[in-house]
C-alpha positions in Angstrom: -59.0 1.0 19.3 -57.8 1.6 16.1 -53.8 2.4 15.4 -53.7 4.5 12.5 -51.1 3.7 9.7 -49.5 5.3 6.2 -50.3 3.5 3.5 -47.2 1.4 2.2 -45.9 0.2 -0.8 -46.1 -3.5 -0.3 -43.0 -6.2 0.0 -43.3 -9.3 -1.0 -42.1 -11.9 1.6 -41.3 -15.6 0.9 -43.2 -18.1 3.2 -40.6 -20.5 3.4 -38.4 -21.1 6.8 -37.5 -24.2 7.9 -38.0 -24.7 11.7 -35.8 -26.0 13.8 -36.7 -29.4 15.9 -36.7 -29.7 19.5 -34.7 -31.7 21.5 -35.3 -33.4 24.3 -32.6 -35.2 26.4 -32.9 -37.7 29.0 -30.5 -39.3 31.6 -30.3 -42.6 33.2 -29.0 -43.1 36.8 -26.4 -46.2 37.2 -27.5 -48.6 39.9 -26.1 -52.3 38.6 -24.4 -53.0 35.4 -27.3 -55.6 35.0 -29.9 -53.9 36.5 -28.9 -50.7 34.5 -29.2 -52.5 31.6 -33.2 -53.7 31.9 -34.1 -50.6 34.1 -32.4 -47.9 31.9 -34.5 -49.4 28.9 -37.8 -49.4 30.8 -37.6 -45.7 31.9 -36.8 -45.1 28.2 -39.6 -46.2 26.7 -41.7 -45.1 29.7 -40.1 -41.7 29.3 -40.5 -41.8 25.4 -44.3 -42.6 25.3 -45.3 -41.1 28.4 -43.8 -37.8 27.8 -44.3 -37.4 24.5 -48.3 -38.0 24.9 -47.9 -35.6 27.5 -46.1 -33.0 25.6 -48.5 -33.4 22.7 -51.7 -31.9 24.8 -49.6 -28.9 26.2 -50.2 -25.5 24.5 -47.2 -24.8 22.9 -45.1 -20.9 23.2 -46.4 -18.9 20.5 -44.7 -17.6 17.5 -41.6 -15.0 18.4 -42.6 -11.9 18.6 -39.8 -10.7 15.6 -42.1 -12.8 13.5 -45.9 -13.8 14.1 -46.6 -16.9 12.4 -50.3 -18.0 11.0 -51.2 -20.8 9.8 -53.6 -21.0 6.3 -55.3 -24.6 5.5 -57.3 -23.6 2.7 -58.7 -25.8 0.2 -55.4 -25.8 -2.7 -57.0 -28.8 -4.8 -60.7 -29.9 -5.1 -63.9 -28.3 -6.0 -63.2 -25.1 -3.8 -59.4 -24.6 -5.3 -59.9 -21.5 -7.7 -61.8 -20.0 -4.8 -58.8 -20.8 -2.4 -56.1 -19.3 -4.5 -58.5 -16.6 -4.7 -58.2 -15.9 -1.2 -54.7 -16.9 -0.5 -53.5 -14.1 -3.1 -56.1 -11.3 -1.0 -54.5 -12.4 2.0 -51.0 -12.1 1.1 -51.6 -8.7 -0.1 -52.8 -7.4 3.0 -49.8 -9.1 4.7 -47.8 -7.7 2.4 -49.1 -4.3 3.2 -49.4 -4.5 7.1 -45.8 -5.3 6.8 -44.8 -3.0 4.6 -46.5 -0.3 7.5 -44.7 -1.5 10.2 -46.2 -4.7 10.9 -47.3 -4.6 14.7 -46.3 -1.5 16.1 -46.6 -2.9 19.8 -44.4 -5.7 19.1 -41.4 -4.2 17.9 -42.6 -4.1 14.5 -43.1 -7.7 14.6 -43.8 -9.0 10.8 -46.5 -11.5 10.2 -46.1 -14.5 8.1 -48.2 -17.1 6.8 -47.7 -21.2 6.8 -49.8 -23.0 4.4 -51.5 -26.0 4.1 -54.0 -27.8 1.6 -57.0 -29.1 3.3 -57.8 -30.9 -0.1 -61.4 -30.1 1.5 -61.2 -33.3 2.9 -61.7 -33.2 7.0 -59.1 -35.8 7.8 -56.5 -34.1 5.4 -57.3 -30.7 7.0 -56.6 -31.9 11.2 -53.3 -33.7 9.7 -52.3 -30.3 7.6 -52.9 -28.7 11.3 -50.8 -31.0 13.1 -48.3 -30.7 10.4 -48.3 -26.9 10.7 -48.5 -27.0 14.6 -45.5 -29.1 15.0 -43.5 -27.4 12.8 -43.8 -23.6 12.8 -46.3 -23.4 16.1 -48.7 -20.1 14.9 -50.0 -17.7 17.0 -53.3 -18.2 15.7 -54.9 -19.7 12.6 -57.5 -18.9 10.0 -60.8 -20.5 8.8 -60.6 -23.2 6.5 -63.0 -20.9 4.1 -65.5 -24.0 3.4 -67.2 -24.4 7.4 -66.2 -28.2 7.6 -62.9 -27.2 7.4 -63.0 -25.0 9.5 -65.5 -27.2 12.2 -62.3 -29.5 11.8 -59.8 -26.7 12.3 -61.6 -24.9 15.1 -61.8 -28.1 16.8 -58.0 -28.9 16.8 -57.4 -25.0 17.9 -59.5 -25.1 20.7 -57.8 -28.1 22.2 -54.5 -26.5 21.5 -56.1 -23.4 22.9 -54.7 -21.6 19.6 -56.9 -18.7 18.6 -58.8 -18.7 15.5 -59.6 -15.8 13.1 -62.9 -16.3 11.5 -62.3 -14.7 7.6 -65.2 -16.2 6.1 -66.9 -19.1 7.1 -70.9 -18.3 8.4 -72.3 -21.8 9.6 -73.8 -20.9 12.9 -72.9 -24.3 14.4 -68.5 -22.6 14.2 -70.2 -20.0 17.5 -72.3 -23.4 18.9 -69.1 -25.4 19.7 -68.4 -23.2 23.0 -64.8 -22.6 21.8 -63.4 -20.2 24.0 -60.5 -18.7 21.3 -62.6 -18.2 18.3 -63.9 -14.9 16.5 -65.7 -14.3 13.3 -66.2 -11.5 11.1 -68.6 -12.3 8.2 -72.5 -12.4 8.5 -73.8 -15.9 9.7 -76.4 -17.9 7.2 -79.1 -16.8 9.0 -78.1 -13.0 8.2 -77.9 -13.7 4.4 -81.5 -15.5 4.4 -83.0 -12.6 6.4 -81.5 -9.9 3.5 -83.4 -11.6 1.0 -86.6 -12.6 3.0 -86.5 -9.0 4.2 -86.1 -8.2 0.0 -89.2 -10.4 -0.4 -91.4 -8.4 1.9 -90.5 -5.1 0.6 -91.3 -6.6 -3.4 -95.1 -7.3 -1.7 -95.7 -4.4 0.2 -94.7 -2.6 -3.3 -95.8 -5.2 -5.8 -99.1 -6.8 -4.3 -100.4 -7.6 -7.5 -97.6 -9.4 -8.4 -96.1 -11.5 -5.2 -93.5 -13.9 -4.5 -94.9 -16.8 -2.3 -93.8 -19.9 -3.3 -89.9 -20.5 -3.0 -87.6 -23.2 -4.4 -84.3 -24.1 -2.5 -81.3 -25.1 -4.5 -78.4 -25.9 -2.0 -74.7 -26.9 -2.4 -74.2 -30.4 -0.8 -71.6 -28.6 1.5 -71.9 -27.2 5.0 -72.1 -23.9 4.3 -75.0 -24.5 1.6 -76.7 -26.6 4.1 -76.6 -24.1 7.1 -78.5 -21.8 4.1 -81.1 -24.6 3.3 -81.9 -24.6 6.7 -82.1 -21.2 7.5 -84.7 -20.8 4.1 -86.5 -23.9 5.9 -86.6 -22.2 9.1 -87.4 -18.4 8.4 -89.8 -19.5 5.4 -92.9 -19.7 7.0 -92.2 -16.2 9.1 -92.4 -14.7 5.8 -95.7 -16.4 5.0 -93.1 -18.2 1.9 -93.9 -22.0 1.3 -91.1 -24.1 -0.2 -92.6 -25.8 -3.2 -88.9 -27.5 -4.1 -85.8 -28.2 -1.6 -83.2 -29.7 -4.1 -79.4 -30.4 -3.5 -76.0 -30.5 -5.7 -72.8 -31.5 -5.4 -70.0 -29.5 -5.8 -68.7 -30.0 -9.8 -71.9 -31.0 -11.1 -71.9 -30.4 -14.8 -75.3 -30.7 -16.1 -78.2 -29.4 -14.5 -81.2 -30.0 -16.8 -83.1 -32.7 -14.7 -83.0 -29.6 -11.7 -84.8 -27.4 -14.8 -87.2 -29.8 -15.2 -88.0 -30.0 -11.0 -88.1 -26.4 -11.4 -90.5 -25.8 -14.4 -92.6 -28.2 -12.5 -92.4 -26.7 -9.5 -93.2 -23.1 -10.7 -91.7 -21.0 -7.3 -91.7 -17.2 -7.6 -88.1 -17.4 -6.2 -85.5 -19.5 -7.0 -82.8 -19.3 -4.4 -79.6 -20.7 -5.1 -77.7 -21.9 -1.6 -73.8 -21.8 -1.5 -72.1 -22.6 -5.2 -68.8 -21.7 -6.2 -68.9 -19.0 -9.6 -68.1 -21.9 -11.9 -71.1 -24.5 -11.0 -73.4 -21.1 -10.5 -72.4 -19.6 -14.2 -73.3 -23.1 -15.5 -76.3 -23.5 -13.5 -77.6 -19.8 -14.8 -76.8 -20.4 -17.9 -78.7 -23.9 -18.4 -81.6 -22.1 -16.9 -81.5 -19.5 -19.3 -81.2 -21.5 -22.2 -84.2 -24.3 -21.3 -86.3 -20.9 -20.8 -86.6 -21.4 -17.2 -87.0 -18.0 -15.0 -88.7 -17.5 -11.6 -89.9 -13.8 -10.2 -86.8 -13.8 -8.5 -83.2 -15.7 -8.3 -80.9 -14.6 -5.6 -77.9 -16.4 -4.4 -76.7 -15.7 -0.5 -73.3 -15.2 1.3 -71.0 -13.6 -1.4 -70.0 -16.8 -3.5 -71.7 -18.5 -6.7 -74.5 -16.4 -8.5 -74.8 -12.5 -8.8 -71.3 -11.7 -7.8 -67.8 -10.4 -10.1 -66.6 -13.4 -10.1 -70.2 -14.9 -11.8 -69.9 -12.7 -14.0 -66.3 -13.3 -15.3 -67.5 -17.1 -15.4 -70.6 -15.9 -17.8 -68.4 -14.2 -19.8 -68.5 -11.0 -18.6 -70.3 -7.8 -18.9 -71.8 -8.2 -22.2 -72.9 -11.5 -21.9 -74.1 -10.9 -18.3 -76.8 -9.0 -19.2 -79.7 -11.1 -19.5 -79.0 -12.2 -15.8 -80.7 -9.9 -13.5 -79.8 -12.4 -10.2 -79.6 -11.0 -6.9 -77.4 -11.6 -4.2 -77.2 -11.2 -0.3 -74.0 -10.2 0.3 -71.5 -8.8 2.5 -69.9 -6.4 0.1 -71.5 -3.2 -2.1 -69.2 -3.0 -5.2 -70.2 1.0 -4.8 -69.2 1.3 -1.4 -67.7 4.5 -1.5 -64.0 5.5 0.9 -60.7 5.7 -0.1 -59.5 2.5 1.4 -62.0 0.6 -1.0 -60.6 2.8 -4.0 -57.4 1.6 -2.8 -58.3 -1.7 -2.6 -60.0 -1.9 -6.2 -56.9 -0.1 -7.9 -54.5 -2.8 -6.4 -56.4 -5.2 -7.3 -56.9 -4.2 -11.1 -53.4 -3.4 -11.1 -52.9 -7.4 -10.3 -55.6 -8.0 -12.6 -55.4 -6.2 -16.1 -58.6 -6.3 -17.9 -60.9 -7.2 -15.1 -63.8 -4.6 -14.5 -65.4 -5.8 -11.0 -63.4 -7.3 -7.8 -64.8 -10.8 -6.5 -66.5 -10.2 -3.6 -64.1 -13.1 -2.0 -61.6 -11.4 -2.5 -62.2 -8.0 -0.3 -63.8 -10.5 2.0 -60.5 -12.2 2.7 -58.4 -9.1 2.4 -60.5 -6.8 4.6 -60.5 -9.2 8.3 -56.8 -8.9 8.1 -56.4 -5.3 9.3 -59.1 -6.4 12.5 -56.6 -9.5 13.1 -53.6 -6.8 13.0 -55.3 -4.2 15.4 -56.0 -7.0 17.5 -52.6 -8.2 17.4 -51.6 -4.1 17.9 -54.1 -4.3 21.2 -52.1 -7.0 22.7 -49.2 -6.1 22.6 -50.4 -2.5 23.9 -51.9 -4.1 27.1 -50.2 -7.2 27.1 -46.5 -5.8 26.9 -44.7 -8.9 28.4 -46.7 -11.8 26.9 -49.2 -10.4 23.7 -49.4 -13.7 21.9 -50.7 -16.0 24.9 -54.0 -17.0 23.8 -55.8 -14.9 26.5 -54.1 -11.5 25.4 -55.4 -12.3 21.9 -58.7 -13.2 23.2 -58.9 -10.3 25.7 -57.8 -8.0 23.1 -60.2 -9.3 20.2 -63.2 -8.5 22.9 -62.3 -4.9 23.2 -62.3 -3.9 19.5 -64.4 -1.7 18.3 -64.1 -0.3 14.8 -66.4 1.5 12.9 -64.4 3.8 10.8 -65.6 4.0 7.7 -62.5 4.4 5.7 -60.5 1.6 8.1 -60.3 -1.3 5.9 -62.6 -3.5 7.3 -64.9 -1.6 7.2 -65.4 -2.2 3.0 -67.0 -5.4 4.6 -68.3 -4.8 7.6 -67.4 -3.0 11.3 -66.3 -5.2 14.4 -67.6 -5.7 17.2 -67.4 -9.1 18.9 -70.4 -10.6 21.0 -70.4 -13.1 23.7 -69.9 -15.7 21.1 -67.5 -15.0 19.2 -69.7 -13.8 16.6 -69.7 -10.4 14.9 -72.2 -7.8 16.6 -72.0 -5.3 13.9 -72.3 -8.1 11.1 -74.6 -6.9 7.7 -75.6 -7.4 4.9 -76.5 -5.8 1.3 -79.1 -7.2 -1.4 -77.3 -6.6 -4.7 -78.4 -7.2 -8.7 -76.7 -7.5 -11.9 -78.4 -4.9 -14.1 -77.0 -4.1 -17.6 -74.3 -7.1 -16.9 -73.5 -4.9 -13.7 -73.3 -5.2 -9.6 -75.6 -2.3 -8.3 -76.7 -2.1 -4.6 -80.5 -2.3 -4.4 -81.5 -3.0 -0.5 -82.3 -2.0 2.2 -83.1 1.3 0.9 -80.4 3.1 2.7 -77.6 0.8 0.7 -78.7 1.0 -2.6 -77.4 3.1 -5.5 -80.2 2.0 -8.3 -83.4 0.9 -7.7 -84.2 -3.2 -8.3 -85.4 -4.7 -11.5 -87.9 -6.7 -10.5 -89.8 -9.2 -11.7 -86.8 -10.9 -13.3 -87.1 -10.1 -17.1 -87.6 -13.2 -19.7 -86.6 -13.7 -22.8 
């Protein structure tokens, strides 16, 4: 189901409430003035520690229904941060908007707000930012922590809490392997951004055969998420009749890459694919490449982030000086995608952003999910009436969407469906290339508005 809405001019909110502390009060029985003494102090500390651990694994009441509170531990500081803000802006716009619509019809307009905390990208700094924002504002559900540790460590906390989790962005498989019974995901998992490009691989043999790509090097971000994409190239590789001549890692911040050229140019793959990366490591990483002369058939990056999107190219400099880079991407997000909630989208955006030409794939990617959280939230409070933010009226409601409008806003990214899992069912992907310093679609067939430039030019 899919509530349909005016667009609204948006109304910008401030985040901070304090929340007020609950009380709890006990009472002591007179027996003895002695005895009531020793045995009023017992039952105090008994009372104290006993109920307070108990307390502490009850499910606490959601968020009031005049005000729906989520709670946001995204990565503030660390190698991740300029992503982070990234998303934190895209998600406050669409906020901003849902609000400015009504919020949640269902709910007597209910208004949703977000609580923020700063993982630091740290695991242990992420559960305590939970159990900071549990305590104190008790959401109705929380997001992903955008990296996949984060939100392993998130997900985890939830599920004991039973607090639902809204999956924006993270793709690790292992988030739908946990069995967690309150968690749902939008974005295409790992595996899905592999397949696009082994799928891209095929189709440049069946049309190329004189001029194949059969040897592969693996360049992966020492993170989760690039990991999950290593092994996902490890695994599919050999289906494709690909053999990995060079599995390499990096850490996140890593400033000069010229001993990974000299793997590479030793190596010789036809394909270089580039797992995971933030913009800023991948521009670097491109750019070294280019200027020790190193280039490959092929160099594709996976999941949205790092090399071949917008936000590469504002890093390289941008149009002009993106030219010479004709990198591919499997992504979640044509640039082209043509509806007038993505024109809508883009013009907001560029109206935040004066001078910028392309919008960062991140940042639809965060902004889109938001309007299948609110029609989930609209659902439950539709067939929920008298209690739509227990856990199982979100969970029953997130089972029954179905949207596949193409001008709904999610669907820039991608319709909804959820499976068994938790997973998306209607999760794809597109193959995309910078060509002439711009994003084009270029695979499957049926997605792309130019045809590919392949084999990578030199020079």
């Amino acid at each position: 189901m899919t509530p349909k809405r005016a667009h609204g001019s948006f109304i910008y909110q401030s985040l901070a409430k304090d929340a007020e502390d609950e009380i709890m009060n006990y009472r002591k029985k007179a027996i003895t003035k002695i005895q009531s003494i020793v045995i009023a102090a017992i039952i105090i500390v008994a009372a104290v520690v006993g109920g307070t651990a108990y307390y502490l694994t009850l499910p606490k009441t959601p968020s009031s229904t005049n005000e729906i509170i989520i709670g946001r531990i995204l990565p503030l500081t660390g190698g991740l941060a300029y992503e982070a803000w990234m998303a934190r802006e895209a998600y406050d716009v669409a906020v901003d908007r849902i609000n400015a619509e009504g919020g949640i019809h269902s709910m007597n307009n209910a208004t949703l707000r977000f609580v923020d905390g700063d993982s630091r990208l740290d695991t242990d700094t992420a559960i305590a930012e939970f159990e900071k924002l549990r305590n104190t504002y008790n959401p109705a559900i929380f997001m992903d922590g955008w990296a996949s540790s984060m939100t392993i460590a998130i997900g985890t906390q939830c599920d004991r809490y039973k607090i639902p989790v809204w999956c924006a962005v993270s793709m690790s498989p292992t988030l739908t392997q946990q069995g967690w019974k309150y968690f749902f995901r939008m974005p295409p998992l790992a595996d899905d951004y592999v397949k696009g490009i082994f799928d891209t691989i095929a189709y440049i043999n069946q049309q190329y055969p004189q001029n194949k790509t059969l040897k592969i090097a693996s360049v992966y971000e020492a993170t989760l998420s690039g990991e999950s994409l290593r092994d996902s190239v490890r695994n599919m590789s050999s289906t494709y009749g690909l053999s990995i001549v060079l599995e390499q890692g990096y850490d996140v911040g890593t400033k000069d890459f010229s001993s990974l050229v000299v793997q590479l140019k030793a190596a010789a793959p036809d394909a270089t694919l580039i797992c995971g990366g933030n913009a800023e490591d991948s521009a670097l990483m491109a750019r070294q490449f280019h200027e020790a002369g190193f280039y490959s058939k092929m160099i594709a990056g996976f999941s949205g982030i790092g090399i071949g999107t917008a936000d590469f190219i504002n890093k390289i400099g941008g149009k002009e000086a993106a030219k010479p880079y004709y990198v591919m991407q499997s992504a979640g997000y044509n640039p082209n995608y043509q509806s007038a909630e993505h024109t809508w989208v883009k013009n907001k955006y560029f109206e935040m952003h004066p001078g910028s030409t392309e919008i960062p794939e991140n940042w639809v990617c965060f902004y889109s999910p938001m309007f299948v959280l609110r029609d989930a939230l609209e659902l439950s409070g539709q067939l929920h009436p008298d209690n739509p933010l227990d856990p199982e009226s979100i969970r029953d409601a997130f089972t029954r969407l179905n949207i596949t409008d193409p001008n709904h806003p999610a669907c820039i990214i991608n319709q909804y469906r959820s499976d068994a899992k938790g997973d998306n069912a209607l999760r794809s992907v597109v193959i995309t290339q910078i060509i002439d310093g711009e994003i084009h679609g270029i695979f499957p067939l049926y997605k792309k508005d130019t045809d590919m430039i392949y084999p990578y030019p030199t020079g």
